[in-house]
C-alpha positions as CSV (number, residue, x, y, z in Angstrom):
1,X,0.0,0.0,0.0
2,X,3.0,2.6,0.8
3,X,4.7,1.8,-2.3
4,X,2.0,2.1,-4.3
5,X,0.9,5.1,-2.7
6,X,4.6,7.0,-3.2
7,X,4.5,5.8,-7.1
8,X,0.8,6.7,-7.6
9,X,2.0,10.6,-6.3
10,X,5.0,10.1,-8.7
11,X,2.6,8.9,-11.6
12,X,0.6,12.5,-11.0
13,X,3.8,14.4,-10.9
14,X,4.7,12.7,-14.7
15,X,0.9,13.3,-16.1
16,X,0.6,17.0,-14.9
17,X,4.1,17.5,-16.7
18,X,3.6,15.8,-19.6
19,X,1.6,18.3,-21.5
20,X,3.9,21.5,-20.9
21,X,7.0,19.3,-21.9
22,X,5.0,18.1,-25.6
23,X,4.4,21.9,-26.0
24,X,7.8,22.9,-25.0
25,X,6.3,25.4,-22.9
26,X,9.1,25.6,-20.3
27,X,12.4,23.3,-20.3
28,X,10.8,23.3,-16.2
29,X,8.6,20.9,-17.2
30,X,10.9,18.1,-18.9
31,X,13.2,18.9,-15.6
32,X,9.9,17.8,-13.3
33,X,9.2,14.9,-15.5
34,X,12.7,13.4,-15.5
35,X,12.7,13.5,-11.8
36,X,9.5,11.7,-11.4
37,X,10.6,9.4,-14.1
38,X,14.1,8.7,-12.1
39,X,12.6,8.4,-8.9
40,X,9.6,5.7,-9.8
41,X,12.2,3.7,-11.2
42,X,14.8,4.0,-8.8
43,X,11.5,3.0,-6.1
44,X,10.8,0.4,-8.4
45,X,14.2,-0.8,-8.0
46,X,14.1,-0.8,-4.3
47,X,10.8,-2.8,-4.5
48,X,12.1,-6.4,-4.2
49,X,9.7,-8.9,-2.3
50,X,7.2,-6.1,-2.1
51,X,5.6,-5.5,-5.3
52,X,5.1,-8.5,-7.7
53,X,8.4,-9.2,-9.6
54,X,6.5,-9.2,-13.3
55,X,5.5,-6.3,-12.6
56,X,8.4,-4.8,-11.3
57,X,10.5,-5.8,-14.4
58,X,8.2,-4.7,-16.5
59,X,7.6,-0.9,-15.6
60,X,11.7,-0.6,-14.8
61,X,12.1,-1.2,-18.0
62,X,9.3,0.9,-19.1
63,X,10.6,4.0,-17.1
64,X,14.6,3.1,-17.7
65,X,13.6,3.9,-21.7
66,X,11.7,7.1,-21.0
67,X,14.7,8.0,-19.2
68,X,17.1,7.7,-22.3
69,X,14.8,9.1,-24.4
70,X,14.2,12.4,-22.5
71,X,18.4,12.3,-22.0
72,X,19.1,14.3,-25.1
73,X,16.7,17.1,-24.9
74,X,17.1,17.8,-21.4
75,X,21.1,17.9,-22.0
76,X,20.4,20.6,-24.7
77,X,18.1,22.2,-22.6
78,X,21.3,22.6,-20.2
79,X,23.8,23.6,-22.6
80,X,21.3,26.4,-24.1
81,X,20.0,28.1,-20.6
82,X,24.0,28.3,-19.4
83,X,25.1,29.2,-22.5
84,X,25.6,33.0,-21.3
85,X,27.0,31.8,-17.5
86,X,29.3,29.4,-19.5
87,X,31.2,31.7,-22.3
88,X,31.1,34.8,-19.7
89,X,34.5,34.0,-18.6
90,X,36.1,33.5,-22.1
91,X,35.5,37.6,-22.3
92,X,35.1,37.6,-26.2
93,X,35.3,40.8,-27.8
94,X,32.5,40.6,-29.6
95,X,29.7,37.5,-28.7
96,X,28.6,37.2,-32.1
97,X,32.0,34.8,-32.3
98,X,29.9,31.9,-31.2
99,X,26.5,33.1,-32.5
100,X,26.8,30.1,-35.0
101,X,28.1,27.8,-32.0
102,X,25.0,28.8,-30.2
103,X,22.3,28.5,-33.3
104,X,23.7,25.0,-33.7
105,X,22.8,24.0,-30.6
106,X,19.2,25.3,-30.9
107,X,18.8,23.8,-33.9
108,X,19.8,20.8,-32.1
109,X,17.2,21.5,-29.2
110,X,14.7,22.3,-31.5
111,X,15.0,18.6,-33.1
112,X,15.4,16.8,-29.8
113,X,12.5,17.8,-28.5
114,X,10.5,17.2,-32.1
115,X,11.7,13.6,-31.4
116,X,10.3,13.5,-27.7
117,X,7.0,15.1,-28.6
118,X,6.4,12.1,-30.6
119,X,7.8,9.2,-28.3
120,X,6.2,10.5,-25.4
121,X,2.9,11.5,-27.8
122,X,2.9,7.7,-29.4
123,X,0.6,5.2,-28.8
124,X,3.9,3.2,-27.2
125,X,4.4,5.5,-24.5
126,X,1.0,6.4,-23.7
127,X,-0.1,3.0,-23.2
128,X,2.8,2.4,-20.8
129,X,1.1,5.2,-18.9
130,X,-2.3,4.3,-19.2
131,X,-1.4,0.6,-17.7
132,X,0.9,1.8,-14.9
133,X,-2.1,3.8,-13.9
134,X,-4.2,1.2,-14.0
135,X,-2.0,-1.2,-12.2
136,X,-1.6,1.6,-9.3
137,X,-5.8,1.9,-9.1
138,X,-6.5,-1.6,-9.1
139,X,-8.8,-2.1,-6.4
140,X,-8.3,-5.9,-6.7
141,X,-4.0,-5.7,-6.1
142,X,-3.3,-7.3,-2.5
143,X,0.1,-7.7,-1.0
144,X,1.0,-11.7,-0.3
145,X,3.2,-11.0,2.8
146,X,1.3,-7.7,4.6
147,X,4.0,-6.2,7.0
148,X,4.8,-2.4,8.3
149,X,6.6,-0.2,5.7
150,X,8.6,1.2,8.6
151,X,11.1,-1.3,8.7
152,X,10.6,-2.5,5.1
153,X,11.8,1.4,4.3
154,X,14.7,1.2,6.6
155,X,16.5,-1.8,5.6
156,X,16.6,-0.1,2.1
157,X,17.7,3.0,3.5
158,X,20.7,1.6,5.7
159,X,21.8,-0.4,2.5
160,X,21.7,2.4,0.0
161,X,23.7,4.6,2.5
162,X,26.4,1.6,3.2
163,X,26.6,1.6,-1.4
164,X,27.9,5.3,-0.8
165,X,29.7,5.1,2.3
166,X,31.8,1.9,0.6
167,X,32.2,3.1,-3.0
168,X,33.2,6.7,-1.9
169,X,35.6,5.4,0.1
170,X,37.2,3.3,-2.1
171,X,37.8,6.5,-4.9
172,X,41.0,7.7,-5.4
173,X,43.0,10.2,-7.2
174,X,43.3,7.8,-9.8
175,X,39.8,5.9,-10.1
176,X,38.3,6.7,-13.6
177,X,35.4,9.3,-14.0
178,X,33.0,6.7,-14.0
179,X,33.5,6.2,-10.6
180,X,32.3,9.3,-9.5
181,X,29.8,9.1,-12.0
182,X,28.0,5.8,-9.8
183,X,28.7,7.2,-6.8
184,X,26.6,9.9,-8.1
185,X,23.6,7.2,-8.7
186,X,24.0,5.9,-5.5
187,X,23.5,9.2,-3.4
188,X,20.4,10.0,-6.0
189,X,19.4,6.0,-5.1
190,X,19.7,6.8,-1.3
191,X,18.1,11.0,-1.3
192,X,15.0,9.6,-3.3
193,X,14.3,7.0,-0.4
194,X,14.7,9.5,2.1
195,X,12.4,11.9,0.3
196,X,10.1,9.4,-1.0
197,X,9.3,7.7,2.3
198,X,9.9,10.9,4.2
199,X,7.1,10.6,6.3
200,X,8.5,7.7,8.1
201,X,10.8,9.9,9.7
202,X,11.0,13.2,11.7
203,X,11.6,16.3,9.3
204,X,14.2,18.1,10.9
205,X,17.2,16.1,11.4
206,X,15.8,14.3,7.7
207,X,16.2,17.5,6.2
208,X,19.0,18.0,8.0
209,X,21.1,14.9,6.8
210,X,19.3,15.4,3.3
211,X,21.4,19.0,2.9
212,X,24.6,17.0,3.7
213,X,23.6,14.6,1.1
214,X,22.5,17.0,-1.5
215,X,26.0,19.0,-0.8
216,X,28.0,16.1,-2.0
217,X,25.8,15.7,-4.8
218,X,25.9,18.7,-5.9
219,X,29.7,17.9,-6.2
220,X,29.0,14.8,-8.0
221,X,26.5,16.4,-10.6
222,X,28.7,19.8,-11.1
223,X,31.8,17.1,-12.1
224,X,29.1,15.1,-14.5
225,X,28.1,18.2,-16.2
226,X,32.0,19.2,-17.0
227,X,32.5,16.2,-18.4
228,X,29.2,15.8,-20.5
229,X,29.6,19.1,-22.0
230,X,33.4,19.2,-22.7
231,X,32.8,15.5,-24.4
232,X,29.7,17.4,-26.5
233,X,31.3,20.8,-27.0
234,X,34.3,18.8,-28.6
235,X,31.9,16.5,-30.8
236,X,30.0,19.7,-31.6
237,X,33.4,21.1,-32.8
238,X,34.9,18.8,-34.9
239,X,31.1,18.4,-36.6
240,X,30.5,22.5,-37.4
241,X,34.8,22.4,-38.2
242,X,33.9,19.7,-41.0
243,X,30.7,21.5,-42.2
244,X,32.7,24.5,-42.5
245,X,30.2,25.9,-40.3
246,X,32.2,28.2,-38.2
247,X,35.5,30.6,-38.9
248,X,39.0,30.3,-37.0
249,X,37.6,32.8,-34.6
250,X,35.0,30.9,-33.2
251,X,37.7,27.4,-33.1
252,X,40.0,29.4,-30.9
253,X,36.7,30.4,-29.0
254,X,35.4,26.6,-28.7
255,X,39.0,25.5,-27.6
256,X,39.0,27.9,-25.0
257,X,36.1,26.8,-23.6
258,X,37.2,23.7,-23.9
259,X,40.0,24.6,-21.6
260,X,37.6,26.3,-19.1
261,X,35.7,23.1,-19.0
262,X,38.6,21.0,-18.4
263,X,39.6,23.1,-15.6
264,X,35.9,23.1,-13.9
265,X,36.1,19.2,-14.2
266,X,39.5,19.2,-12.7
267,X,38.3,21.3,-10.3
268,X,35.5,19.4,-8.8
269,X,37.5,16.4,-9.3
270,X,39.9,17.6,-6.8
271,X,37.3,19.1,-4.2
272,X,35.6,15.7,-4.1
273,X,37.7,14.4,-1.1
274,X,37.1,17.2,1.2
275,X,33.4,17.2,0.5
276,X,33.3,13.3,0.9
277,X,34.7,13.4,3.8
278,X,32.6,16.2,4.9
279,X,30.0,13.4,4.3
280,X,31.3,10.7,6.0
281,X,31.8,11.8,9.5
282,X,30.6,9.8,12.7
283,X,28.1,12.3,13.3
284,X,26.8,12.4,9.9
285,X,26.9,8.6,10.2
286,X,25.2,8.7,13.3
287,X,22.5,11.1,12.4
288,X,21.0,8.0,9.6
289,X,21.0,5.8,11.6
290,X,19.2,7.6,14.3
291,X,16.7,8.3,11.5
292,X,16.5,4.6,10.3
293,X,16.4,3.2,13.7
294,X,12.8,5.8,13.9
295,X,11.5,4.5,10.7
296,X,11.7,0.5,11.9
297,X,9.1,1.4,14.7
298,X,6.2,3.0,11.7
């Protein structure tokens, strides 16, 4: 019932934004969507020997392609709102160096979301929808093994925050970037069960821990983004460079924020390990388990 319940107020989440992200109203809207998208499958995930297994492996599948598909335009969507923030500190001369740069990657946006409006708008998706509603309304859906979620919830919880506590720790200077990359997962695995079941468990120290949580994400994501971009900006590059699309001017430009890139990546690399171990502190440590030893008595 409390899984159902959590991925029936998801399901809303992704029906009241479906129809601004079709329109391309406001990139907002694809932004909301993904995050109910991630979260039902990432609940979904943590759903073993609670919700039937058939369908479990169907819908995770379901939700796991709506999130590729919405990937591209939402990385566009990105690139094209910090466009300004992003070349301010090249201090061009003149902007119109990169006018082209930036027209490309509108065009590009433009496209990407043609190509969502009609996955998300085809029959494919929308019946995905319409069952996974159904499923969640079925009257006649019974658990086999009726227990408290409370310490169904914090079993979950303690072993998603054990994934980060073990795979941070074991990054170095010299683990590869997808390293950090599923450490990243696993703190967006371990914040969506501590927002999704939330109200097993008091607010304030959640919210608490939660803003420690969200800080090293927010290390994480800010390294992802470098490296996404400066791995795009380069394709995007050596594709205008062989269209003849763009002068020497605007190379120099790209290749210098290219370089900025680098150095943001670089950057966040290298604060990782003071804001991990900002994470991982006893008292940090101490505060979950406070919080998961509350949620086995609901």
């Amino acid at each position: 019932v409390a899984y159902r319940a959590v991925l029936a107020n998801l399901a809303t989440t992704i029906d009241d934004n479906l129809p601004g992200t079709l329109a391309d109203t406001d990139p907002e809207f694809l932004h909301e969507l993904r995050v109910a998208v991630r979260r039902t499958r990432s609940v979904l995930n943590q759903a073993k020997g609670v919700l039937p297994d058939d369908v479990r492996t169907q819908f995770r599948a379901a939700f796991g392609h709506l999130g590729t598909v919405t990937s591209p335009a939402r990385d566009l969507d990105v690139y094209v709102l910090g466009w300004a923030d992003l070349v301010a500190p090249l201090q061009l001369p003149a902007p119109s160096v990169l006018d082209r740069v930036r027209k490309e990657l509108l065009r590009r946006r433009s496209a990407a979301y043609a190509t969502l409006a009609n996955e998300l708008g085809g029959a494919t998706c929308q019946g995905t929808l319409d069952s996974w509603r159904a499923w969640l309304a079925d009257p006649t859906v019974a658990s086999p093994r009726p227990r408290p979620i409370g310490p169904v919830a914090a079993r979950r919880i303690a072993k998603a925050q054990a994934a980060v506590i073990t795979h941070g720790r074991a990054i170095t200077p010299e683990s590869p970037p997808e390293a950090l990359h599923d450490l990243r997962k696993d703190a967006k695995k371990l914040r969506y069960l501590l927002e999704c079941f939330g109200g097993l468990l008091p607010a304030k120290p959640r919210k608490a821990f939660v803003g420690q949580l969200k800080a090293l994400q927010d290390n994480l994501g800010d390294h992802q983004d470098a490296e996404v971009q400066l791995a795009e900006l380069r394709a995007l590059a050596h594709d205008l460079h062989d269209r003849a699309k763009v002068d020497a001017d605007a190379l120099l430009a790209l290749g210098r924020l290219s370089d900025l890139l680098d150095r943001r990546r670089q950057h966040e690399r290298d604060a990782f390990v003071d804001r991990f171990a900002s994470y991982d502190t006893k008292a940090n440590r101490a505060a979950l388990a406070a919080l998961v030893e509350e949620a086995k008595g609901t």
